[in-house]
N, C-alpha and C positions, 0 to 999 in steps of 0.2 A: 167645217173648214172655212166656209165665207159666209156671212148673213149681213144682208140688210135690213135694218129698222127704221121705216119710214123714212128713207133717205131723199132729199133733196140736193140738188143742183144748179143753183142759179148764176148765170156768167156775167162779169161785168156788162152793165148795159141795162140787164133787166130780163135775160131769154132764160127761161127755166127749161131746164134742158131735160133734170128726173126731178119724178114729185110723187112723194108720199111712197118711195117702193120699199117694200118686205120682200125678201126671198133667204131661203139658205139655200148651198150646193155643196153639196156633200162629198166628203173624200174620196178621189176615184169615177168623178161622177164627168160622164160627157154631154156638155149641154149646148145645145144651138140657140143663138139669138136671132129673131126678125125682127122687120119692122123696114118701114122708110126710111130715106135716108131724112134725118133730124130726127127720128124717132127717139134718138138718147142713147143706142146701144153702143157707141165707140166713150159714149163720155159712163155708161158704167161698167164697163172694161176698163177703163184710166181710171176709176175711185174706188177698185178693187186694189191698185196697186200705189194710191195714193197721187197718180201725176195728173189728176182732177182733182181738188178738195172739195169734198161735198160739204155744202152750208148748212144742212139740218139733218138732225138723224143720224144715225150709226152706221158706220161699217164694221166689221172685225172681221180679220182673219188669222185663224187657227191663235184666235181671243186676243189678239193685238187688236188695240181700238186704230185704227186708221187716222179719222178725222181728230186733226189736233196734235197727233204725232210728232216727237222729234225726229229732225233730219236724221239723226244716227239711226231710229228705229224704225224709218223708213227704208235708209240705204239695205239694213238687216232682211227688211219683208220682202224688198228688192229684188236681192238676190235668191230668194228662192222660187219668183215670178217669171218666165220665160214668155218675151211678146214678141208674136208674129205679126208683121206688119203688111200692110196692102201693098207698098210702095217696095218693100225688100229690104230697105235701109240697109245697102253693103256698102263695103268700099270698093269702088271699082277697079282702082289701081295697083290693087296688091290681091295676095294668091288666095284662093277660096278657103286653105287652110289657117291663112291670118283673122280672115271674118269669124271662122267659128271660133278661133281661138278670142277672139271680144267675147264670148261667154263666159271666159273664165276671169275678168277683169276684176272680180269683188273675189276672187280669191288666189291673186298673185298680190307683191308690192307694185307698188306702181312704176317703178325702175324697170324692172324686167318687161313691163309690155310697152315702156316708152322705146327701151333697147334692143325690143323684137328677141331678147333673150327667156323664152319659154321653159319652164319645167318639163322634163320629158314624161313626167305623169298629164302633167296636163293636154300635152301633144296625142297622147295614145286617147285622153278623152273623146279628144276634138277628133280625132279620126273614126274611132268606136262612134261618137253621132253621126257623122259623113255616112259611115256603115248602116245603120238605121233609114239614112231617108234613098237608100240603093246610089248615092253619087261618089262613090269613096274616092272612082276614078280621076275627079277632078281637080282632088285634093290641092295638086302644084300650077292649077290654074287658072290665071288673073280671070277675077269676078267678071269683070267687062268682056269674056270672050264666052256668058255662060246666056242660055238660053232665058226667058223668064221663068218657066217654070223649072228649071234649075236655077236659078236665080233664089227663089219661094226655097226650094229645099234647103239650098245654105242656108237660109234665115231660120228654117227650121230646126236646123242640125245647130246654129249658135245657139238656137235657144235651148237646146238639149244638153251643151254644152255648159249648163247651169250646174245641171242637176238637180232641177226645177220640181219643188211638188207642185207647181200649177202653173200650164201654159194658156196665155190670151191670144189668141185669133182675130185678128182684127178686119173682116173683107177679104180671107188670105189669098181667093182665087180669083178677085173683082179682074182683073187684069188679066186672066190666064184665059188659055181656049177650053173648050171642053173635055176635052182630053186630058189635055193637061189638068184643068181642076180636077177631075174623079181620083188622077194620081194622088196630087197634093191631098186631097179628103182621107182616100186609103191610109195615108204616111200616118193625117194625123188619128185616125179612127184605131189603126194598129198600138201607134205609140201609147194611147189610151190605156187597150187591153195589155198591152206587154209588160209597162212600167206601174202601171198605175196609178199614173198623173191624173191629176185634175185638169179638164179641158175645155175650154168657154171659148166659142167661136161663135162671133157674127155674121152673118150671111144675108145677101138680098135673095138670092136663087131658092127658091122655094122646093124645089126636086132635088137639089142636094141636100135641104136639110129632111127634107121625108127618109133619104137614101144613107145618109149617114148621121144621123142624128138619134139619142136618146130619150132626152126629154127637151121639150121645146120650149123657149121663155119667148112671150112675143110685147115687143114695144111701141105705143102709140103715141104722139105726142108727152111723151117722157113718161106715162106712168105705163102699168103692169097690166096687160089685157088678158095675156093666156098664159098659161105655166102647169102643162102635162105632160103627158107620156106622147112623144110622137107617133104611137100607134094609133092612137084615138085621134089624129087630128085628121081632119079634111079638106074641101074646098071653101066649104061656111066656116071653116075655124080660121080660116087666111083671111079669107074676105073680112072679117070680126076683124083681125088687127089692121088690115091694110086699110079698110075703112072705102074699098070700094073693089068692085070685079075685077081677078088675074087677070093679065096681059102677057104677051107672049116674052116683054122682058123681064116679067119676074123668073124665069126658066132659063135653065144651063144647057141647051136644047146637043143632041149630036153625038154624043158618046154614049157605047155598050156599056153596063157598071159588070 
């Protein structure tokens, strides 16, 4: 589904962000990223869907070469990429069911979502993902009156609103309280097993990725430190990547799972 070949990333300036990384992830497959923040994990999550270009090395996914790509065969890879973002990215002014409906934008004209005039198939989508993350109830109500972590689930539910073989996670719960995050983890750990997306989430919190994670990719100054089965990991295998002893903010501390 996605491999990297010695991929690099260096950003204007000079900051080499990934260097030298190998990995595949395989279809269906739920994988947690750690590392510090500059570790590199939000910029290979963006050179998975091309809005990074990596300068050396290979991406592909599902054998589309990435790096080098036309615009057109990017918009294509696009839309089968579903990104969840730290920050929400909604609109706040309009109804929760307009936000999910921006999931279906690479597959109306572009007339009907300037005109708010919607496909009634595409309507029943966008409600069928609402259904999925338990917010269906919100559907007729402006983004700006929703909590964050309902806030997080419409971002989730657009992005399901793809009909995505593979969703990117970006920090999803960095902003949320503990409670709230186990939810959002649950939403995406379910959606995982139900659909059979491909699911790449980053994470600082170290006890969500023990609690819901697969297998574990960890990142250190931009290249590849660990990449196992999260059952084998421990406190020496954290400490390896974070490259110094847990602290109590590595932890999502407060909530029953």
């Amino acid at each position: 589904m996605i491999e990297f070949e010695n991929a690099d990333v260096t950003y204007p300036g000079g900051f080499r962000a990934l260097h030298n990384v190998s990995l595949t992830i395989e279809q269906g497959e739920l994988v947690v990223i750690v590392g510090l923040s500059g570790a590199g994990k939000s910029t290979l999550l963006r050179a998975i869907n091309g809005f990074v270009p990596i300068t050396a090395g290979s991406v592909r996914v599902n054998g589309t070469e990435v790096r080098g790509a036309r615009e057109s065969t990017l918009r294509e890879l696009r839309s089968g990429v579903g990104m969840i973002f730290q920050t929400f990215n909604l609109v706040h002014r309009t109804s929760v069911l307009n936000n999910v409906l921006m999931g279906r934008l690479a597959k109306v004209p572009r007339w009907r979502s300037m005109l708010g005039v919607w496909p009634a198939a595409d309507k029943e989508i966008a409600i069928q993902s609402l259904e999925r993350v338990e917010i269906v109830e919100k559907t007729y109500i402006r983004a700006s009156n929703l909590s964050g972590g309902q806030q997080q689930r419409v971002g989730i539910a657009r992005a399901l609103a793809q009909q995505p073989q593979i969703l990117l996670a970006d920090e999803p719960v960095a902003s949320l309280d503990p409670v709230t995050s186990h939810t959002v983890m649950r939403d995406l750990r379910r959606i995982n097993r139900d659909l059979g997306i491909t699911t790449i989430i980053n994470l600082h919190f170290l006890d969500l990725a023990r609690s819901y994670g697969k297998r574990l990719i960890g990142l250190r100054d931009g290249e590849l430190v660990y990449d196992g089965d999260i059952a084998d990991v421990d406190d020496e295998t954290f400490r390896g990547i974070y490259g110094r002893a847990l602290t109590p903010d590595d932890l999502k501390e407060g909530a029953e799972l």
